[in-house]
Gaussian input, Z-matrix of N, CA and C with variables (Angstrom, degrees):
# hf/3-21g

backbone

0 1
 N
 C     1     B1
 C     2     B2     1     A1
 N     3     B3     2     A2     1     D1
 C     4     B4     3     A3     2     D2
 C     5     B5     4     A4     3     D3
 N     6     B6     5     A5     4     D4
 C     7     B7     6     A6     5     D5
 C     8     B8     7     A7     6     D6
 N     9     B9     8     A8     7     D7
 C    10    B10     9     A9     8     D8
 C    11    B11    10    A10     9     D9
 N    12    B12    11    A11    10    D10
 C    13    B13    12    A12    11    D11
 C    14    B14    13    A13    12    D12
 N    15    B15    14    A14    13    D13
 C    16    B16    15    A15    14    D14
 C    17    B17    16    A16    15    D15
 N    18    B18    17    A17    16    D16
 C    19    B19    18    A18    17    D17
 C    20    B20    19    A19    18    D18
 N    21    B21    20    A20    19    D19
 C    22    B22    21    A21    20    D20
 C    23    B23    22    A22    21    D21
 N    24    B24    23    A23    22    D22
 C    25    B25    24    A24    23    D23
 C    26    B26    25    A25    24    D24
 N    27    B27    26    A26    25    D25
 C    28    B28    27    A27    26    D26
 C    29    B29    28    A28    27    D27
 N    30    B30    29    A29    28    D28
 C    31    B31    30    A30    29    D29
 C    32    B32    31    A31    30    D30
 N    33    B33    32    A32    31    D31
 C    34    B34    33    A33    32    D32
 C    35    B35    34    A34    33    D33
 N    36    B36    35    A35    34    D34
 C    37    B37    36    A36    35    D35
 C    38    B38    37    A37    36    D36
 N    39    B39    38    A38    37    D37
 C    40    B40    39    A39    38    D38
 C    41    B41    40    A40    39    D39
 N    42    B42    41    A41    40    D40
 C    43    B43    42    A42    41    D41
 C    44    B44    43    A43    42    D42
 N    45    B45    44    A44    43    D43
 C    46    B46    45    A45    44    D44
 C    47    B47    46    A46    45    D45
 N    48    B48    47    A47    46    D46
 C    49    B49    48    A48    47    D47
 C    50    B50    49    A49    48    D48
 N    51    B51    50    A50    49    D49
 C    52    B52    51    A51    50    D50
 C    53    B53    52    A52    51    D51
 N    54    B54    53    A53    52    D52
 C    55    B55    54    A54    53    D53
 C    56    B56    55    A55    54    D54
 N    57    B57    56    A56    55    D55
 C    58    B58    57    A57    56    D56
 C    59    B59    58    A58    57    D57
 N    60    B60    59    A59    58    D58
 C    61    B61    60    A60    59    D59
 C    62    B62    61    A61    60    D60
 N    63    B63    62    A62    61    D61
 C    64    B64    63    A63    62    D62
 C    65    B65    64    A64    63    D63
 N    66    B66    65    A65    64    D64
 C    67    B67    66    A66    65    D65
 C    68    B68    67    A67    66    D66
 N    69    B69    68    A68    67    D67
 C    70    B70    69    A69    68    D68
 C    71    B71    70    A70    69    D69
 N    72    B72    71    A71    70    D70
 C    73    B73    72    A72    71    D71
 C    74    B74    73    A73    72    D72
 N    75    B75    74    A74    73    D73
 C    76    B76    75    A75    74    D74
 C    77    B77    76    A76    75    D75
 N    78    B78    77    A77    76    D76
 C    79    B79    78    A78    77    D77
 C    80    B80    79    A79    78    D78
 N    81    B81    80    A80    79    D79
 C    82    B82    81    A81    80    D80
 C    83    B83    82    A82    81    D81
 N    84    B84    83    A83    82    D82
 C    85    B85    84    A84    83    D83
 C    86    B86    85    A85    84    D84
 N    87    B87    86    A86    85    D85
 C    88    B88    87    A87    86    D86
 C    89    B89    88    A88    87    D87
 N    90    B90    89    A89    88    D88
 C    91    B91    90    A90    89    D89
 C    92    B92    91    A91    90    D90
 N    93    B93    92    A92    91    D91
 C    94    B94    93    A93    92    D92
 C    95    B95    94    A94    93    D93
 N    96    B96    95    A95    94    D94
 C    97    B97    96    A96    95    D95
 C    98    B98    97    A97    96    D96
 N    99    B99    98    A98    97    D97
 C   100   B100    99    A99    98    D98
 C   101   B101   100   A100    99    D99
 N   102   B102   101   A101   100   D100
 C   103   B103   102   A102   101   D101
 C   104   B104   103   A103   102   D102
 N   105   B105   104   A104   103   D103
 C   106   B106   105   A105   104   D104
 C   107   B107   106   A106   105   D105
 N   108   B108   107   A107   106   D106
 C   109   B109   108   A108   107   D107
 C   110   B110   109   A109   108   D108
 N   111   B111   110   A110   109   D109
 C   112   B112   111   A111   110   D110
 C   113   B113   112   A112   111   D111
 N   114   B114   113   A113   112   D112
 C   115   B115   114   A114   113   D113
 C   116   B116   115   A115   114   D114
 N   117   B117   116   A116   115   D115
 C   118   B118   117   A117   116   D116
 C   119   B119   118   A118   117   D117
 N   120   B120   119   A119   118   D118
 C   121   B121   120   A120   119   D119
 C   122   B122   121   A121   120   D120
 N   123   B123   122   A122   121   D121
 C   124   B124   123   A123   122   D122
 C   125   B125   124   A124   123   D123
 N   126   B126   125   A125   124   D124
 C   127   B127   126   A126   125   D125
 C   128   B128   127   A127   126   D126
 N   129   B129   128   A128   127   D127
 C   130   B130   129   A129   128   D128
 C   131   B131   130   A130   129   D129
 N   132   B132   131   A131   130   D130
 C   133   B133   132   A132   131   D131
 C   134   B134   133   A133   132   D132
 N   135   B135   134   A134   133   D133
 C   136   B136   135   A135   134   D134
 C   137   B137   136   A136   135   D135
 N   138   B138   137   A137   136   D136
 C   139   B139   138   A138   137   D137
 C   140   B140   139   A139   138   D138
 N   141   B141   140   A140   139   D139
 C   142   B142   141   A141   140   D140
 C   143   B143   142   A142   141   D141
 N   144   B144   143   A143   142   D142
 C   145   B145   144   A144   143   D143
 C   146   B146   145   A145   144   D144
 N   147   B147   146   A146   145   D145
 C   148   B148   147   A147   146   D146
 C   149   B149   148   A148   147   D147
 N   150   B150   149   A149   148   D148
 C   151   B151   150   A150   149   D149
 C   152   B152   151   A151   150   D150
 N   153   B153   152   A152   151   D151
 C   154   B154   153   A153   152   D152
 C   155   B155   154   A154   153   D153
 N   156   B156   155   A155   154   D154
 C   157   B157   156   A156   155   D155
 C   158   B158   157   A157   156   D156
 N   159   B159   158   A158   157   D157
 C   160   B160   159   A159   158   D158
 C   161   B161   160   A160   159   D159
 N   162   B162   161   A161   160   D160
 C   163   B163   162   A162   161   D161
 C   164   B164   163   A163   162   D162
 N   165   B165   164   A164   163   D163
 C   166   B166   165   A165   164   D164
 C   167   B167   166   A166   165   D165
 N   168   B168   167   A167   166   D166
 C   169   B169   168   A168   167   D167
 C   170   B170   169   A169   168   D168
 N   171   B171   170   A170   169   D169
 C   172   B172   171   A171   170   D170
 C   173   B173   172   A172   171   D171
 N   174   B174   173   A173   172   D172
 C   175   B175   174   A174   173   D173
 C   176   B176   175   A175   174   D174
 N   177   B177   176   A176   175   D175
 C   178   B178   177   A177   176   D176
 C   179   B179   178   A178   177   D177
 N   180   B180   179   A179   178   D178
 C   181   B181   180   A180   179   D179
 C   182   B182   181   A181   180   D180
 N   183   B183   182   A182   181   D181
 C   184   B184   183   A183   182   D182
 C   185   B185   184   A184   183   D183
 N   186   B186   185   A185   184   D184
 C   187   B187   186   A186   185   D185
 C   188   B188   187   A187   186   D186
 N   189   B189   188   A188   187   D187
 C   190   B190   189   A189   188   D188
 C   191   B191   190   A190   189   D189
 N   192   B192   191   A191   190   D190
 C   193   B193   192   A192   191   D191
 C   194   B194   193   A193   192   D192
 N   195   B195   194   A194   193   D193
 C   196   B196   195   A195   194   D194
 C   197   B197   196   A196   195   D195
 N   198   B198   197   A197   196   D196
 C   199   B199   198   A198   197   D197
 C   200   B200   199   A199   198   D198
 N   201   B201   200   A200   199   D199
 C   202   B202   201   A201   200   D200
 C   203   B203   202   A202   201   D201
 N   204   B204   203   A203   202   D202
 C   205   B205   204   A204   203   D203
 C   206   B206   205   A205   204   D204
 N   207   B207   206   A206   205   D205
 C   208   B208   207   A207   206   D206
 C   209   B209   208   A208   207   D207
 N   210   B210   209   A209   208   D208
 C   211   B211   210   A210   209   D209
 C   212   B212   211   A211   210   D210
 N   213   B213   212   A212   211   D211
 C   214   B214   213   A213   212   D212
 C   215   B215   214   A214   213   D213
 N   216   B216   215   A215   214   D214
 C   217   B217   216   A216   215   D215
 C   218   B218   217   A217   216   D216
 N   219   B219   218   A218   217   D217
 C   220   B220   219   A219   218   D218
 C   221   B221   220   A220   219   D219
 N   222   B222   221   A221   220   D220
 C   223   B223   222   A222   221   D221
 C   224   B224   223   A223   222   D222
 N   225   B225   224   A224   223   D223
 C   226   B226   225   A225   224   D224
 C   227   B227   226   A226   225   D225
 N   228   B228   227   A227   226   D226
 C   229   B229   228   A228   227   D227
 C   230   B230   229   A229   228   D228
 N   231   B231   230   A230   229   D229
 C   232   B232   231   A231   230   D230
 C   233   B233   232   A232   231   D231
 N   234   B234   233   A233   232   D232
 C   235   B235   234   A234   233   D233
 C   236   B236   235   A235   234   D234
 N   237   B237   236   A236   235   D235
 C   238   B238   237   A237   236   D236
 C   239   B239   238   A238   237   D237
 N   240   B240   239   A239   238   D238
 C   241   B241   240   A240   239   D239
 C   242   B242   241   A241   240   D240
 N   243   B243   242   A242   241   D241
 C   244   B244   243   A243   242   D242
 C   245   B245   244   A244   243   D243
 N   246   B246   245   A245   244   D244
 C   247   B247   246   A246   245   D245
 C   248   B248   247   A247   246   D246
 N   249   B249   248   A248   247   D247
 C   250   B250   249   A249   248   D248
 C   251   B251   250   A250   249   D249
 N   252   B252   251   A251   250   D250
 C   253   B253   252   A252   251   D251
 C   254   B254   253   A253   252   D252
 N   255   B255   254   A254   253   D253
 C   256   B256   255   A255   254   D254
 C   257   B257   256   A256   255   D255
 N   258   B258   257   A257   256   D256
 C   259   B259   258   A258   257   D257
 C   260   B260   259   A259   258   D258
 N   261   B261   260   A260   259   D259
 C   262   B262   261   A261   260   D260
 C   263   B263   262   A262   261   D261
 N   264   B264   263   A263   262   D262
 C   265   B265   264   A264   263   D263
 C   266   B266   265   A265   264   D264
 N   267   B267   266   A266   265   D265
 C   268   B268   267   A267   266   D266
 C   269   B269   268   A268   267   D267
 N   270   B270   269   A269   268   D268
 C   271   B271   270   A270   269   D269
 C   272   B272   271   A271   270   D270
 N   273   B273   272   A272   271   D271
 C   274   B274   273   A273   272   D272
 C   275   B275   274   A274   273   D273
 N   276   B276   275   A275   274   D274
 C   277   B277   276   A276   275   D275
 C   278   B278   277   A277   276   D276
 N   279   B279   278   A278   277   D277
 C   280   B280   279   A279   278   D278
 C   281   B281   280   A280   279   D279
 N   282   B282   281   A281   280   D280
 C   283   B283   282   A282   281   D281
 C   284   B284   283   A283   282   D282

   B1=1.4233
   B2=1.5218
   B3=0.9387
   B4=1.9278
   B5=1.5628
   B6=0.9875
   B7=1.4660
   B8=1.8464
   B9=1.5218
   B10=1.4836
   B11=1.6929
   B12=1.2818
   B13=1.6783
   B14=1.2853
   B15=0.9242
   B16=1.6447
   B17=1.8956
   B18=1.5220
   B19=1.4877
   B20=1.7823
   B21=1.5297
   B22=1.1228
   B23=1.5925
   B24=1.2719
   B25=1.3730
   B26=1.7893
   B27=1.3032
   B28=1.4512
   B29=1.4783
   B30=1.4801
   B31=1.4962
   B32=1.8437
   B33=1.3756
   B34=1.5609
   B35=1.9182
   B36=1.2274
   B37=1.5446
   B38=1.1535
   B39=1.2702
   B40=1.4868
   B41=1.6855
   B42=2.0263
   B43=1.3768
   B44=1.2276
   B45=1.6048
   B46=1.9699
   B47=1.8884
   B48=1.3310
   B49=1.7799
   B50=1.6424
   B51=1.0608
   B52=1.0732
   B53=1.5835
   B54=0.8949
   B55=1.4857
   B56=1.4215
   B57=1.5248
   B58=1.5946
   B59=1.0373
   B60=1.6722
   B61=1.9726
   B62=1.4191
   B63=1.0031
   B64=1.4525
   B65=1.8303
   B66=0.7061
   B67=1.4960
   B68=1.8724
   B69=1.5212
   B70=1.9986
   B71=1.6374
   B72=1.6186
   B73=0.5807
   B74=1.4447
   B75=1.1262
   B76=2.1540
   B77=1.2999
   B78=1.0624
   B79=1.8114
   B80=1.5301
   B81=1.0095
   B82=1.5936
   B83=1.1797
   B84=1.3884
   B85=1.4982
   B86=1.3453
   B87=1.2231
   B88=1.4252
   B89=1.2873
   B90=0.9837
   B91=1.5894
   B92=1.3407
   B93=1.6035
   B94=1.8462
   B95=1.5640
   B96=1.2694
   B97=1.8506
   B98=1.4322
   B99=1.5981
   B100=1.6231
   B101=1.4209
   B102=1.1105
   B103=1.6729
   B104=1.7884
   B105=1.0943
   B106=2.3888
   B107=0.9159
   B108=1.6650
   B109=1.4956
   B110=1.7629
   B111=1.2815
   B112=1.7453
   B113=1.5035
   B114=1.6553
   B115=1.2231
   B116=0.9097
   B117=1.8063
   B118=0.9126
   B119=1.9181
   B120=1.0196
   B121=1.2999
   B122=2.1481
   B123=1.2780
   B124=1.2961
   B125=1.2536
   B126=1.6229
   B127=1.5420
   B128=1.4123
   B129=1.6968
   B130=1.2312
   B131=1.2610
   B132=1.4729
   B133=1.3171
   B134=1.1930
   B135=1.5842
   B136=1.4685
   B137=1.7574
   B138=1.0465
   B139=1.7275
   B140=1.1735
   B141=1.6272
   B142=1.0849
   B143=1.4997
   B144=1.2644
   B145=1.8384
   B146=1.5119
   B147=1.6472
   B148=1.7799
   B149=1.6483
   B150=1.4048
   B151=1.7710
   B152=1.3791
   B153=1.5255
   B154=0.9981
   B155=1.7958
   B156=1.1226
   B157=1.6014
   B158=1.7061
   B159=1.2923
   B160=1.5614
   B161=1.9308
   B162=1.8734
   B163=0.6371
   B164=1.3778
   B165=1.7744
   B166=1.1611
   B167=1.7813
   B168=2.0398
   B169=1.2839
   B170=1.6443
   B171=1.2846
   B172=1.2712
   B173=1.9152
   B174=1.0855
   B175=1.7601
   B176=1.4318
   B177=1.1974
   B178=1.8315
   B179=1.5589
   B180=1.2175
   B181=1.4723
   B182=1.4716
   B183=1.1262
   B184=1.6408
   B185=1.9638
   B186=0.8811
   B187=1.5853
   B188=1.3184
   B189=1.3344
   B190=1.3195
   B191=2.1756
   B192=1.1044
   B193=1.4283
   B194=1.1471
   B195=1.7215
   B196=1.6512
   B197=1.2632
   B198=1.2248
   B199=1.6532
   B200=1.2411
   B201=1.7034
   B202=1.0700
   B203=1.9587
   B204=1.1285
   B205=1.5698
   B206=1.3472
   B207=1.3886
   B208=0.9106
   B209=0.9216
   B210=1.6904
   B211=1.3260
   B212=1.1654
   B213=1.6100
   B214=1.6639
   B215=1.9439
   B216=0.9921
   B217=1.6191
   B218=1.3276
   B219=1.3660
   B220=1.7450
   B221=1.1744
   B222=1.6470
   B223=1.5786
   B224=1.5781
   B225=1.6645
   B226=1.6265
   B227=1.1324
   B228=1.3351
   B229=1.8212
   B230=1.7941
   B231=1.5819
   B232=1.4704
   B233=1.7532
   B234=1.2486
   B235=1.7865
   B236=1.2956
   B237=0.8023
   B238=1.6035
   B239=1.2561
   B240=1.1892
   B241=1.5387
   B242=1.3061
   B243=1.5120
   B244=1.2544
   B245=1.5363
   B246=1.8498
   B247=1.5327
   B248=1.5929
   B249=1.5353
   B250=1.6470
   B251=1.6214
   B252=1.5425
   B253=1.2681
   B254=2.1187
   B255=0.9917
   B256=1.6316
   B257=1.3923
   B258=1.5856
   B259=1.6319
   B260=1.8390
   B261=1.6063
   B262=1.3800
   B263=1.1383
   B264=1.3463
   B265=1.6295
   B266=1.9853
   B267=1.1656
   B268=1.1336
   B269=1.9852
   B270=1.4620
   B271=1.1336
   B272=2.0531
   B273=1.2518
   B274=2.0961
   B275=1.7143
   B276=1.0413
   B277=1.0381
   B278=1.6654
   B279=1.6056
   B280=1.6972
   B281=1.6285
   B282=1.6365
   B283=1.5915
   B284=1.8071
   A1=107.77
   A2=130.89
   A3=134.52
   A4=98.99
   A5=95.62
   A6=130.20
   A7=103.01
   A8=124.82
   A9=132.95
   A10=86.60
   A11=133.55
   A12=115.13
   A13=104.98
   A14=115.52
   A15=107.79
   A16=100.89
   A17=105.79
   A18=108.79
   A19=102.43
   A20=108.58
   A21=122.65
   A22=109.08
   A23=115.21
   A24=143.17
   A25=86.67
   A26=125.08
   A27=129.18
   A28=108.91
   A29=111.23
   A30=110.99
   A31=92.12
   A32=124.66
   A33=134.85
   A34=84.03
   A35=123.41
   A36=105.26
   A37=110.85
   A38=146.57
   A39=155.33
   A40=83.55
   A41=98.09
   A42=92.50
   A43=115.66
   A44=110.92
   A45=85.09
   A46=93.40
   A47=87.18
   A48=109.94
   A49=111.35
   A50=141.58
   A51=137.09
   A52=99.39
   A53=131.69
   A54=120.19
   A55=107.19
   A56=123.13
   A57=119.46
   A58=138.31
   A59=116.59
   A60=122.79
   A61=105.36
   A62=113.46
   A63=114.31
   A64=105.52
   A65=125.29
   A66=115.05
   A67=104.96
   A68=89.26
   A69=88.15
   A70=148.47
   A71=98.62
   A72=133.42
   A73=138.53
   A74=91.58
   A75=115.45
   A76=93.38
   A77=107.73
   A78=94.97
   A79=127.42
   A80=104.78
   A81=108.32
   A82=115.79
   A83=129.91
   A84=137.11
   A85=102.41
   A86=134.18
   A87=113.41
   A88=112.99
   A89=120.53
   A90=132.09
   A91=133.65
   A92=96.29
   A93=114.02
   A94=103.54
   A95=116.48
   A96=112.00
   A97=114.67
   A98=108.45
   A99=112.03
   A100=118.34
   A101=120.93
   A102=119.08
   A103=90.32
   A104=120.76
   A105=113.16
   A106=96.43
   A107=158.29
   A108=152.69
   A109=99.39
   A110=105.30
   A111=81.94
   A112=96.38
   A113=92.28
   A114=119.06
   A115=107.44
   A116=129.51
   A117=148.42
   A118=125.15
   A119=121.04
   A120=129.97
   A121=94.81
   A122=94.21
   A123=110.21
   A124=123.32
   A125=118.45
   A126=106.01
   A127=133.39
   A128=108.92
   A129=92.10
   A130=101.71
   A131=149.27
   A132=147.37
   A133=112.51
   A134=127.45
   A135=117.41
   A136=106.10
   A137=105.90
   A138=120.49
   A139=124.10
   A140=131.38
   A141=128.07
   A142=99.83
   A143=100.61
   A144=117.30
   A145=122.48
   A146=96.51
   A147=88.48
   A148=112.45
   A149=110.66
   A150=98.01
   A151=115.27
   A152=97.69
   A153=123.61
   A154=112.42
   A155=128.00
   A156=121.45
   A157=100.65
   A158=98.44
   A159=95.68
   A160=119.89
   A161=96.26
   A162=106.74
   A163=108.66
   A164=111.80
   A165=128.67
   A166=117.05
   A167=121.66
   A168=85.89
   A169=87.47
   A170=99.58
   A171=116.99
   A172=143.81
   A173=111.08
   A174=94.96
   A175=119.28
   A176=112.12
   A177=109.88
   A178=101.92
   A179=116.45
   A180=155.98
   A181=95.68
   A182=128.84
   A183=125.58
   A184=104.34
   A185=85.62
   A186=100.61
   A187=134.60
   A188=120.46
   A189=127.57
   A190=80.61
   A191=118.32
   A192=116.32
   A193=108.79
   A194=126.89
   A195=108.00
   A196=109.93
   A197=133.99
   A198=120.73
   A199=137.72
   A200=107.34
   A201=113.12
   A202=111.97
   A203=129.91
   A204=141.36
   A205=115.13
   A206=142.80
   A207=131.69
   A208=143.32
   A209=151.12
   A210=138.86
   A211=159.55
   A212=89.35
   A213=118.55
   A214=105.79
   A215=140.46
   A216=156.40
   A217=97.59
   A218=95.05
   A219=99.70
   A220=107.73
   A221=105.85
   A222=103.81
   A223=98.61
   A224=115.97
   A225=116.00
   A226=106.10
   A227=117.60
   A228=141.83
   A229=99.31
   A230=112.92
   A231=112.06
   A232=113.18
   A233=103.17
   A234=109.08
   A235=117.76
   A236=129.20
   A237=140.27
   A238=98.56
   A239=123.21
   A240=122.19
   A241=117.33
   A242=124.14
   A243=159.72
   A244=97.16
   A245=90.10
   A246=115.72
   A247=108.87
   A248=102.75
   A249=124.23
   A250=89.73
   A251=146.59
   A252=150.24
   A253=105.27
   A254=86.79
   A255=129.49
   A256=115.70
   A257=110.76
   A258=145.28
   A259=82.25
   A260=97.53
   A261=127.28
   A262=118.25
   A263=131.27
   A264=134.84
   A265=117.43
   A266=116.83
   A267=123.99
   A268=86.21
   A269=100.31
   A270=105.24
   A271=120.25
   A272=79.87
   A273=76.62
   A274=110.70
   A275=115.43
   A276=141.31
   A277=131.69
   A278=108.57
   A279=101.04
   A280=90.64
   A281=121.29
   A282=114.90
   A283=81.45
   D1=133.61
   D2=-164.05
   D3=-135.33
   D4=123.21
   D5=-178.00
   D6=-60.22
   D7=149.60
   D8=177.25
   D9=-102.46
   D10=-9.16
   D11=-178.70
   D12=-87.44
   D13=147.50
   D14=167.07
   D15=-116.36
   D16=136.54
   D17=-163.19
   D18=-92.58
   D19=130.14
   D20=-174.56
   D21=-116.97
   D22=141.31
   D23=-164.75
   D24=-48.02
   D25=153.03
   D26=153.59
   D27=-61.76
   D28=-45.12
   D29=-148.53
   D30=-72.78
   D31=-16.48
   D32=-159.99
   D33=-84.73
   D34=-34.32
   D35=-171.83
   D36=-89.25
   D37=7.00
   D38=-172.84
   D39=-92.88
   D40=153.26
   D41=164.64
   D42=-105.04
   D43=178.18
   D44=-154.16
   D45=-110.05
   D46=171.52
   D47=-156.62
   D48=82.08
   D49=38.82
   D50=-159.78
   D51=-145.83
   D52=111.05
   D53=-168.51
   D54=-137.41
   D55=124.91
   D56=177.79
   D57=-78.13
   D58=-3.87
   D59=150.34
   D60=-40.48
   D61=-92.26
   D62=-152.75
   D63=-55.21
   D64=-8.95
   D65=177.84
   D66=-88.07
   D67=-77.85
   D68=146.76
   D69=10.06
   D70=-62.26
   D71=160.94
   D72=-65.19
   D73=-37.57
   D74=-179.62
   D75=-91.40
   D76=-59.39
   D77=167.39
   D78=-38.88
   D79=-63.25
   D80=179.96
   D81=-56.31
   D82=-49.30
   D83=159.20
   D84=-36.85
   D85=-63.19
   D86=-164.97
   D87=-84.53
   D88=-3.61
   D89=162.05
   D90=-61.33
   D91=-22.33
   D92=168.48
   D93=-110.74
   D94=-28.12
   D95=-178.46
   D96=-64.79
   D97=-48.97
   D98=176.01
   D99=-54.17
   D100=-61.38
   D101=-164.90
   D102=-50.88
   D103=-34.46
   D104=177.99
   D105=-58.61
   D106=-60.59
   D107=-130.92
   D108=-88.24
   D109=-21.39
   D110=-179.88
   D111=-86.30
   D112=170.91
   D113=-173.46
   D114=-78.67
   D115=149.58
   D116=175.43
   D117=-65.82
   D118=112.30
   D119=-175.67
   D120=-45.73
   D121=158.81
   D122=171.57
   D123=-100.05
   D124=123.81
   D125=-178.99
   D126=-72.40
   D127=16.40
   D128=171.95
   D129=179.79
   D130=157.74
   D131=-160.16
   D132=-127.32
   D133=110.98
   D134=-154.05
   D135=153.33
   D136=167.35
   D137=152.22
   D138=-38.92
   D139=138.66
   D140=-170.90
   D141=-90.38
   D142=113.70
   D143=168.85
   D144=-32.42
   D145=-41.29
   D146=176.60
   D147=-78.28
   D148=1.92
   D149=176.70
   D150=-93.92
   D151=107.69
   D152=170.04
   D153=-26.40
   D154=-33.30
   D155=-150.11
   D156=-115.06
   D157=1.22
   D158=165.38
   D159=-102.66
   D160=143.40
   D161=-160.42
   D162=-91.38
   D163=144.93
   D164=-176.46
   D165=-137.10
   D166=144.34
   D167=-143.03
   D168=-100.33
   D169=167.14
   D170=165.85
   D171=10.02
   D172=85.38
   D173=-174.45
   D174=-43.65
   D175=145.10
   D176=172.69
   D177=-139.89
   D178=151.35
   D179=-177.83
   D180=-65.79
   D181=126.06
   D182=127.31
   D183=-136.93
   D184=130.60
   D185=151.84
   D186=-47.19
   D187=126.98
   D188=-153.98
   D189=-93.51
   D190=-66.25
   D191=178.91
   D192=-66.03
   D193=46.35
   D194=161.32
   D195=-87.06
   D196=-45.87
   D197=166.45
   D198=-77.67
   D199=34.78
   D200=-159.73
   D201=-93.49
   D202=130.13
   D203=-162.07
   D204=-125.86
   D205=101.43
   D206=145.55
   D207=32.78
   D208=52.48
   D209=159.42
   D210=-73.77
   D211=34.15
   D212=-168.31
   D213=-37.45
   D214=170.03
   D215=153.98
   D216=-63.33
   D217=126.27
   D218=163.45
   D219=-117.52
   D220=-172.52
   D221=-163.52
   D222=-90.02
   D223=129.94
   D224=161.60
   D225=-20.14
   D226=165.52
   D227=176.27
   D228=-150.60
   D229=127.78
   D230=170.00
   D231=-18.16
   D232=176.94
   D233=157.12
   D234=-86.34
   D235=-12.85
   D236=-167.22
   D237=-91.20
   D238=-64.33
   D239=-172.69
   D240=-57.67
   D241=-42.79
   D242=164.90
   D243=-19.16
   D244=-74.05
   D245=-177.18
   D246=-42.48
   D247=-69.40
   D248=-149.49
   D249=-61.42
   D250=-29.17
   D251=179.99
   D252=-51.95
   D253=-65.40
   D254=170.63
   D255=-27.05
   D256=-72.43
   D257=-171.56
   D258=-64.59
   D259=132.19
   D260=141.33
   D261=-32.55
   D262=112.74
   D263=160.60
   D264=-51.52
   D265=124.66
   D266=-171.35
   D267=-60.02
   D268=151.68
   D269=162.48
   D270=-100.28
   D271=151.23
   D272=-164.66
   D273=-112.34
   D274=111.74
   D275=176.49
   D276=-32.88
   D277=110.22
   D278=-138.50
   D279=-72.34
   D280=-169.85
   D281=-172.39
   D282=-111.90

């Protein structure tokens, strides 16, 4: 079966002197330059930390070892037991 199109090169439908590097290119460049020119977000919303005359409240204490528990070595236990602790309880079947 033969086709009425006859197939022409891509590069033959472009018009010529026109070339897509350099445009491409300028694009992409400004594609990494812009997002630098904005301004920088602020780290934080509030009073300026170095002024001395603002007020801030109170330090407080907590303990780094308040939840702290024991993890001495205990004595091994078989694998089985280990396991059977572990393993899902069969469920039992109401009457």
């Amino acid at each position: 079966m033969s086709s009425h199109f006859r197939l022409v090169p891509v590069a033959a439908t472009r018009p010529p002197g026109r070339a897509r590097g350099p445009r491409l290119a300028a694009l992409t460049l400004a594609a990494l330059i812009v997002p630098g020119c904005t301004a920088a977000p602020t780290p934080f919303a509030g009073p300026d930390p170095a002024d001395p005359q603002v007020r801030v409240p109170p330090a407080t204490y907590r303990s780094a070892l308040r939840d702290y528990s024991s993890a001495r070595p205990s004595e091994p236990k078989p694998w089985i037991q280990r396991d059977d602790g572990a393993a899902p309880q069969p469920k039992k079947d109401a009457p």
